[in-house]
One Martini backbone bead per residue (centre of mass of N, CA, C, O) as a GRO file, in nm:
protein
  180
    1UNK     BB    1  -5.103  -3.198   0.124
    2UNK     BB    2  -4.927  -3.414   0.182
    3UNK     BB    3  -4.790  -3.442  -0.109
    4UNK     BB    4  -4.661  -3.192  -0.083
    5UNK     BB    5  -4.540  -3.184   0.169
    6UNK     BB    6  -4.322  -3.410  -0.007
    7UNK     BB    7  -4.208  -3.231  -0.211
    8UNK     BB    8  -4.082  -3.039  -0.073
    9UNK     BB    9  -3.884  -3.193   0.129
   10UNK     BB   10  -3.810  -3.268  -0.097
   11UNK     BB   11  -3.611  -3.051  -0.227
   12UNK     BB   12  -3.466  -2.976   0.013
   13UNK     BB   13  -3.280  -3.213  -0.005
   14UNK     BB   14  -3.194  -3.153  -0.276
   15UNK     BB   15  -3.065  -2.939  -0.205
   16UNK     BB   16  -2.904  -2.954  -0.001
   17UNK     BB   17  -2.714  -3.238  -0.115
   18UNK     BB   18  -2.598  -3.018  -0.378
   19UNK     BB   19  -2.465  -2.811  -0.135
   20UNK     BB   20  -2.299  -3.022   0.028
   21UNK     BB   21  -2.186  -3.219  -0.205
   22UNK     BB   22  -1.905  -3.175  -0.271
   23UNK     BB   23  -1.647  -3.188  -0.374
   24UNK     BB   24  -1.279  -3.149  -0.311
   25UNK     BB   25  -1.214  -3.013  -0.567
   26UNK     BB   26  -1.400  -2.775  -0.538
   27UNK     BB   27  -1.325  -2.665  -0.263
   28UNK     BB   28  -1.032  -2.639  -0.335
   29UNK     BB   29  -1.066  -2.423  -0.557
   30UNK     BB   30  -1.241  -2.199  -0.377
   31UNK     BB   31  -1.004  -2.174  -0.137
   32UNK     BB   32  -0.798  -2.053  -0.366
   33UNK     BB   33  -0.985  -1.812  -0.431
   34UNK     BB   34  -1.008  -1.686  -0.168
   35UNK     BB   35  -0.696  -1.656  -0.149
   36UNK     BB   36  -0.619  -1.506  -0.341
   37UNK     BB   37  -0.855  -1.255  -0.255
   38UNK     BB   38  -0.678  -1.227   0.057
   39UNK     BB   39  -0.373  -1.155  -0.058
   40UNK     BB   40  -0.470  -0.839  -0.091
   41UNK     BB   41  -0.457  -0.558   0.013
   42UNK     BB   42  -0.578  -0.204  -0.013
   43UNK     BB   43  -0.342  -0.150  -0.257
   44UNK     BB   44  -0.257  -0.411  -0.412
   45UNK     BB   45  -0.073  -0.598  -0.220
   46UNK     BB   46   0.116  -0.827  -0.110
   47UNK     BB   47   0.077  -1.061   0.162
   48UNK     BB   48   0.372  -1.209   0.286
   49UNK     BB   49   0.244  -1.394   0.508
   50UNK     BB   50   0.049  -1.554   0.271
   51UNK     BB   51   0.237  -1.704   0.039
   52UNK     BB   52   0.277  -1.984   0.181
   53UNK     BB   53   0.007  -2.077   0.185
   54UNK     BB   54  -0.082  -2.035  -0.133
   55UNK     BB   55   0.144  -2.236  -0.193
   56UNK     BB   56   0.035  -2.507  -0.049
   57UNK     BB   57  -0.248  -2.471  -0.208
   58UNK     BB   58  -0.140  -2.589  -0.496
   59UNK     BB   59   0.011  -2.821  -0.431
   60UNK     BB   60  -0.229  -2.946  -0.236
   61UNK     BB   61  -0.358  -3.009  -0.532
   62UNK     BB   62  -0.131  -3.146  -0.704
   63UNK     BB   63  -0.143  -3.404  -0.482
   64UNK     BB   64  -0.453  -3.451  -0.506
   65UNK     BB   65  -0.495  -3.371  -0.825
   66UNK     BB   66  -0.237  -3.441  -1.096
   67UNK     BB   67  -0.491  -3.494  -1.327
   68UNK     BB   68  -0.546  -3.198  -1.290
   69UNK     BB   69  -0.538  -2.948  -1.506
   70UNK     BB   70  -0.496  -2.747  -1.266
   71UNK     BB   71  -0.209  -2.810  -1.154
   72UNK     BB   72  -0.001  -2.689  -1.324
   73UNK     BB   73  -0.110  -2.421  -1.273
   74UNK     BB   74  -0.074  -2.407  -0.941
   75UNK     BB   75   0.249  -2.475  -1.011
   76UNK     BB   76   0.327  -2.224  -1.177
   77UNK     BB   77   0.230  -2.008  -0.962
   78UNK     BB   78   0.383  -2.112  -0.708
   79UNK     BB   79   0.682  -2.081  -0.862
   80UNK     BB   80   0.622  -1.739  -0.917
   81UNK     BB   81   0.586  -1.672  -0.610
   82UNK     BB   82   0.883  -1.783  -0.553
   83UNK     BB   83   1.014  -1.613  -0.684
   84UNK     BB   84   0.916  -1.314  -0.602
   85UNK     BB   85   0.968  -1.422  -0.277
   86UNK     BB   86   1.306  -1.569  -0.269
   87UNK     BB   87   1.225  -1.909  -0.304
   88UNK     BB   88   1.415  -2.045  -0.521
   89UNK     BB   89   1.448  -2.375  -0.441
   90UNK     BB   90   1.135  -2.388  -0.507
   91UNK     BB   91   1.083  -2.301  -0.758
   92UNK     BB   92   1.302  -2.495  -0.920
   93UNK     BB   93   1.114  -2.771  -0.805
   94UNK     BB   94   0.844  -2.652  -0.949
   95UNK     BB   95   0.948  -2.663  -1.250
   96UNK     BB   96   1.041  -2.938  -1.242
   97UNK     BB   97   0.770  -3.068  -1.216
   98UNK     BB   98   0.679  -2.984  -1.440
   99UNK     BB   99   0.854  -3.098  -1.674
  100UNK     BB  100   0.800  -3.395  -1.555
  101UNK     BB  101   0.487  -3.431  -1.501
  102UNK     BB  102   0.426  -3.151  -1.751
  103UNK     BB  103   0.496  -3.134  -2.023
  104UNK     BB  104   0.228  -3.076  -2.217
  105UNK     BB  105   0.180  -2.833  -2.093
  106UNK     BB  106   0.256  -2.476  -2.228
  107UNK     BB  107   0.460  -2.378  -1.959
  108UNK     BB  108   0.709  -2.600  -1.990
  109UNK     BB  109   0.899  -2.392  -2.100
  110UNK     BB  110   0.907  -2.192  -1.931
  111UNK     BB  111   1.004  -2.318  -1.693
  112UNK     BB  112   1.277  -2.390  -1.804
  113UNK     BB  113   1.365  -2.091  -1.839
  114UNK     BB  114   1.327  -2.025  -1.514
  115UNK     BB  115   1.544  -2.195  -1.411
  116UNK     BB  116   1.781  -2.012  -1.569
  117UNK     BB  117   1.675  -1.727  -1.423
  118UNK     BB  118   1.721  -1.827  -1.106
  119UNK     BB  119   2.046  -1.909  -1.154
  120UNK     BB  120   2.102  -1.616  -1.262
  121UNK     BB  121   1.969  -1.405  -1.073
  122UNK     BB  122   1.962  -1.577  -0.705
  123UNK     BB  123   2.193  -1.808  -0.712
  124UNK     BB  124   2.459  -1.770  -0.905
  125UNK     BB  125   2.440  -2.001  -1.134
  126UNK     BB  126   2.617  -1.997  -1.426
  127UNK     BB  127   2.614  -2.303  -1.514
  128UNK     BB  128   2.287  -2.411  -1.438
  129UNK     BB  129   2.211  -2.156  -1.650
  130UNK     BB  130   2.343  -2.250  -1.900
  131UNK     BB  131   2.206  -2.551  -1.947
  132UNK     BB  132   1.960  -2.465  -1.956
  133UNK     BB  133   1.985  -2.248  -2.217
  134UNK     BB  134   2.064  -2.491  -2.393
  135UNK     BB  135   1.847  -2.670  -2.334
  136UNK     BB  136   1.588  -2.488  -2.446
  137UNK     BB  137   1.741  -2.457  -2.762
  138UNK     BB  138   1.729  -2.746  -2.812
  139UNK     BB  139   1.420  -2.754  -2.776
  140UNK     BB  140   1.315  -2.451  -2.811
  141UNK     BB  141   1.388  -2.305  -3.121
  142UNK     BB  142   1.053  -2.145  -3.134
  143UNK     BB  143   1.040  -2.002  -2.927
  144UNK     BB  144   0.982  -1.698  -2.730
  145UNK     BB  145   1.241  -1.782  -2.535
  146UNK     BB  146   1.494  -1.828  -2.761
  147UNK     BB  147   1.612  -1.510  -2.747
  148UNK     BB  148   1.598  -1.498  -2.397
  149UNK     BB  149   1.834  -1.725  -2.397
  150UNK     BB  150   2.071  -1.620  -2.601
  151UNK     BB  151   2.127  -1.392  -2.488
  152UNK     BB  152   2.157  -1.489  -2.151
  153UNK     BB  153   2.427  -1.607  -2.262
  154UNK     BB  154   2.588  -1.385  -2.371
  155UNK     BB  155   2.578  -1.223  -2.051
  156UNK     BB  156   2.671  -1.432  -1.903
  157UNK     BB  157   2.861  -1.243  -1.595
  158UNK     BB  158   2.808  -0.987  -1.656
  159UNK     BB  159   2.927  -0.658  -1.561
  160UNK     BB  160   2.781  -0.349  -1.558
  161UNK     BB  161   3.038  -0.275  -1.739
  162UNK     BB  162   3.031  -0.438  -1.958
  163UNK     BB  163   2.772  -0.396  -2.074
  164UNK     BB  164   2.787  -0.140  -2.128
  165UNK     BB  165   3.046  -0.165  -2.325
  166UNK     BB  166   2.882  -0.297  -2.501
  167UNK     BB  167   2.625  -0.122  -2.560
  168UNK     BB  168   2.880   0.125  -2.714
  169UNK     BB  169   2.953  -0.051  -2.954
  170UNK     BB  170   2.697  -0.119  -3.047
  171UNK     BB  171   2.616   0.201  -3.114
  172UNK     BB  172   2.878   0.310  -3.272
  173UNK     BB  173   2.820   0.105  -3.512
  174UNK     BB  174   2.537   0.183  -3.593
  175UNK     BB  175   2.653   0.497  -3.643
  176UNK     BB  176   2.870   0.386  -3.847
  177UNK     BB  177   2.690   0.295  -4.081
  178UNK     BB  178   2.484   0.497  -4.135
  179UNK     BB  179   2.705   0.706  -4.263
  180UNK     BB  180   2.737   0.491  -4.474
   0.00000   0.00000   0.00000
């Protein structure tokens, strides 16, 4: 009797043991993971409230992890959703960051494709734009990112009506090549 329950005993310290003593990093994973899914109302909108919140805690695995695959993974979701809600020079530096820090990322042309998107279209710098977009063709000329980051060259600083007159001259000359 004596020896079964101290079966039991050791069996329940080794439960315990091994569901207490997760590690920072999965914790910290769980975190992110379960704040994922309470940043989205009841309609499945983002709630803006939640936003910088869930920006900093990827941020902060990212410095507290920054060799774990997962680093560039929440710094280029933190990116994206600092772009998609207005805090552009946010985006901008985390963009840089994944660049700088995790080149060999698989979204680091992505990154910096998208500082050049966020400098052209939130910041209005479009010097900024342009060097970016020259510098993604120069060093990725084989990306799926590489058409458009060339068009948004051809187009960049067009005013929508300038945009208009180019797309009704190229529509013009495609139907009169037709005729031809």
């Amino acid at each position: 009797m004596t020896r079964r329950l101290s079966g039991i005993v050791l069996i329940i310290t080794v439960l315990i043991g091994v569901t207490g003593c997760q590690s920072p990093r999965s914790k910290a994973v769980k975190n992110i993971e379960n704040f994922e899914t309470s940043i989205f109302d009841q309609n499945g909108m983002v709630d803006r409230t939640k936003v910088g919140e869930l920006i900093d805690l990827y941020i902060g695995f990212a410095d507290n992890f920054s060799a774990d695959t997962l680093a560039p993974v929440y710094l280029f979701k933190a990116a994206d959703m600092a772009m998609n809600t207005n805090r552009s020079l946010q985006a901008i530096q985390l963009y840089e960051r994944i660049i700088e820090q995790y080149s060999g990322y698989a979204k680091a042309p992505e990154a910096l494709f998208l500082q050049g998107y966020v400098y052209e279209n939130s910041l209005n710098r479009l010097d900024k734009a342009e060097e970016i977009y020259k510098k993604f063709i120069e060093l990725y000329p084989d990306n799926d990112f590489a058409d458009d980051a060339e068009v948004s060259l051809q187009y960049l600083g067009k005013t929508p009506e300038e945009l208009i007159e180019i797309f009704q001259q190229q529509s013009e000359s495609a139907a009169s090549r037709q005729e031809d």
